[in-house]
C-alpha positions as CSV (number, residue, x, y, z in Angstrom):
1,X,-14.3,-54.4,8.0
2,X,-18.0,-52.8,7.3
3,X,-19.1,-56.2,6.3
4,X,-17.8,-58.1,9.4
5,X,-19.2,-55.4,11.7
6,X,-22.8,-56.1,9.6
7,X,-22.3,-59.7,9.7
8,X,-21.5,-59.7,13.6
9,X,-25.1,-57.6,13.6
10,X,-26.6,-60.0,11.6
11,X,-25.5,-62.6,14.3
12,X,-27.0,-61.6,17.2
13,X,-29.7,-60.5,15.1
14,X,-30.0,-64.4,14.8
15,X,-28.9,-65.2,18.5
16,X,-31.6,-63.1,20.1
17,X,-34.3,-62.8,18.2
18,X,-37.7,-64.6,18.8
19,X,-39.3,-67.0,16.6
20,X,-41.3,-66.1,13.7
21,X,-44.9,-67.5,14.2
22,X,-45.0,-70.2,11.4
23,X,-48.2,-68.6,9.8
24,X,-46.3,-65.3,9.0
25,X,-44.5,-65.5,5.6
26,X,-41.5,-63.2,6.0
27,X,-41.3,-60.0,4.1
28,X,-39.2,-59.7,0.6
29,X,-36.6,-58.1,2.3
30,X,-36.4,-60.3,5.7
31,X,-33.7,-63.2,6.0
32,X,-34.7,-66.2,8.3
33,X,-32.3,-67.8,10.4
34,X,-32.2,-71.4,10.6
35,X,-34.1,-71.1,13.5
36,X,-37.0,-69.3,12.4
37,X,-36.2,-66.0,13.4
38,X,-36.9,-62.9,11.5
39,X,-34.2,-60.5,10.6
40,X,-34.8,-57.4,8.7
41,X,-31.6,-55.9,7.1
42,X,-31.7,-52.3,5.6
43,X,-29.5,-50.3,3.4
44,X,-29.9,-46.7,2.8
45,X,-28.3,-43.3,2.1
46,X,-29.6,-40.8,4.6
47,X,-28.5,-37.2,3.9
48,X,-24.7,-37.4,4.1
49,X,-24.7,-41.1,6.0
50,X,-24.7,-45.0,4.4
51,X,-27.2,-46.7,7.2
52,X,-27.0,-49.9,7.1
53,X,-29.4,-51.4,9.7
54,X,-30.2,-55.3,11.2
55,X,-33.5,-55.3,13.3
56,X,-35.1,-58.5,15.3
57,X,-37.9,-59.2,17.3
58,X,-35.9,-60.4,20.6
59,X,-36.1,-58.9,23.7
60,X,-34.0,-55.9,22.6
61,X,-31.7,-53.7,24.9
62,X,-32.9,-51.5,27.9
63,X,-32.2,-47.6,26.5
64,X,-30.4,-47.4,30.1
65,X,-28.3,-50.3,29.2
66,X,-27.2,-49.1,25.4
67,X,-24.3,-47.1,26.4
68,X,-22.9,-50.3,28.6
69,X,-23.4,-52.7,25.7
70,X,-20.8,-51.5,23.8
71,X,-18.3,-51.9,25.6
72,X,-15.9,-54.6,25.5
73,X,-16.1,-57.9,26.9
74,X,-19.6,-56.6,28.4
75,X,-22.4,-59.4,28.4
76,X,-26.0,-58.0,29.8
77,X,-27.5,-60.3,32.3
78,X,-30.3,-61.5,29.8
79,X,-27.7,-62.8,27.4
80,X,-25.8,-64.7,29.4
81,X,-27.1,-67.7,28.7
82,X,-26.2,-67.5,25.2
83,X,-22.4,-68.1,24.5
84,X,-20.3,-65.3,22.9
85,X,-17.5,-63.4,24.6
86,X,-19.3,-59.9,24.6
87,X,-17.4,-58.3,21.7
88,X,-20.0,-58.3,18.6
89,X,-21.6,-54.9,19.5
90,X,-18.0,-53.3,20.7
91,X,-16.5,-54.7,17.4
92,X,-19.2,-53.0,15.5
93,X,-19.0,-49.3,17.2
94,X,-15.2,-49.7,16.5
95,X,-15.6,-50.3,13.0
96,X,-17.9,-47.7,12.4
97,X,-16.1,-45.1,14.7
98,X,-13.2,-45.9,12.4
99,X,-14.7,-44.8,9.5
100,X,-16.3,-41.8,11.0
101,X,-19.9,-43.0,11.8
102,X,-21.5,-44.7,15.1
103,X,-23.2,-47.3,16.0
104,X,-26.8,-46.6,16.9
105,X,-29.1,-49.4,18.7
106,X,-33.0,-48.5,18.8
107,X,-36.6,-50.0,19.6
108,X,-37.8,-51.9,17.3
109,X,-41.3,-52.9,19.7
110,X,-40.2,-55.4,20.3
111,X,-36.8,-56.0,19.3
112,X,-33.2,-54.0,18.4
113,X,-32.6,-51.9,15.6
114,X,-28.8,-52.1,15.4
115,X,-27.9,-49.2,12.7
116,X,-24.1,-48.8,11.4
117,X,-24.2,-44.8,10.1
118,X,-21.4,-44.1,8.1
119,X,-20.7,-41.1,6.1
120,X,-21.4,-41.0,2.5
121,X,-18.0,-40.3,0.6
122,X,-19.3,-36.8,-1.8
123,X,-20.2,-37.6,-5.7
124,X,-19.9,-41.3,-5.3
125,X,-23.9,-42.7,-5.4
126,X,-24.8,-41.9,-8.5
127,X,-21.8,-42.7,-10.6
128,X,-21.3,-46.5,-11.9
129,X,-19.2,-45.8,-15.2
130,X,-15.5,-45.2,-14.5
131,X,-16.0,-45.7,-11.1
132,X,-12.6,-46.8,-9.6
133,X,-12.6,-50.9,-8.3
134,X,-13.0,-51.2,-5.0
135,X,-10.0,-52.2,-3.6
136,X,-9.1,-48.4,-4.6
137,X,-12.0,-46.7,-3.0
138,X,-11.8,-48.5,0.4
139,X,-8.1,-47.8,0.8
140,X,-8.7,-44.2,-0.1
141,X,-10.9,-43.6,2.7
142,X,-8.9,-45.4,5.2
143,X,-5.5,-44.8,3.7
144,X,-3.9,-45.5,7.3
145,X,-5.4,-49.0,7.6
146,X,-4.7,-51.7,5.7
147,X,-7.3,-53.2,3.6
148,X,-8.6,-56.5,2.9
149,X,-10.7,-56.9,0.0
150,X,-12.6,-60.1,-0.7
């Protein structure tokens, strides 16, 4: 479910942001749309939190409006020339709410930050031998939900 919320990011990441100027080679950790757009995707462990952030250079969201855009079904009035049905963002803050963290949507000057903080599971980061598979970790932190594992 973390991956779909990032991937639904990573699409209006693609959506909304502006053009790269041809002249700019993107960075070594930028992805370019087919449409030229740069797209900056972060992962990193923050005190107790996973972030896991997708930033563009689009017109971003209004601080007064970033409450509102969460919401279900809710289109601002500058995207609604773009299709979509208004649930990427919502889908995203359910996703992360379910495993504990938030959603957090920031300047990016100009642009949107659109961060998924999720807490860090205790012991986990630095051990890679005898780690359990993953289809074991992800049902024990959502026991209740059933799990999907690519």
């Amino acid at each position: 479910m973390i991956s779909q919320a990032l991937a639904n990011l990573v699409e209006n990441a693609i959506k909304y942001g502006k053009p790269t100027p041809a002249a700019q080679p993107l960075g070594a950790d930028a992805v370019a749309g087919s449409n030229g757009r740069e797209i900056l995707i972060e992962a990193r462990r923050e005190g107790g939190s996973v972030l896991l952030s997708v930033t563009d250079h689009g017109p971003g969201i209004p601080q007064a409006d970033r409450k509102h855009a969460v919401e279900r079904f809710v289109r601002l009035e500058a995207s609604r020339t773009q299709p979509g049905s208004g649930l990427g963002l919502s889908l995203a803050a359910a996703v992360a709410t379910l495993h504990g963290g938030e959603l957090r949507l920031g300047d990016a000057h100009p642009g949107l930050t659109a961060t998924l903080a999720i807490p860090a599971r205790a012991g986990t980061s630095d051990r890679l031998v005898g780690e359990r598979p993953a289809s074991e970790r992800l049902a024990a932190q959502t026991p209740d939900v059933p799990q999907k594992v690519a």
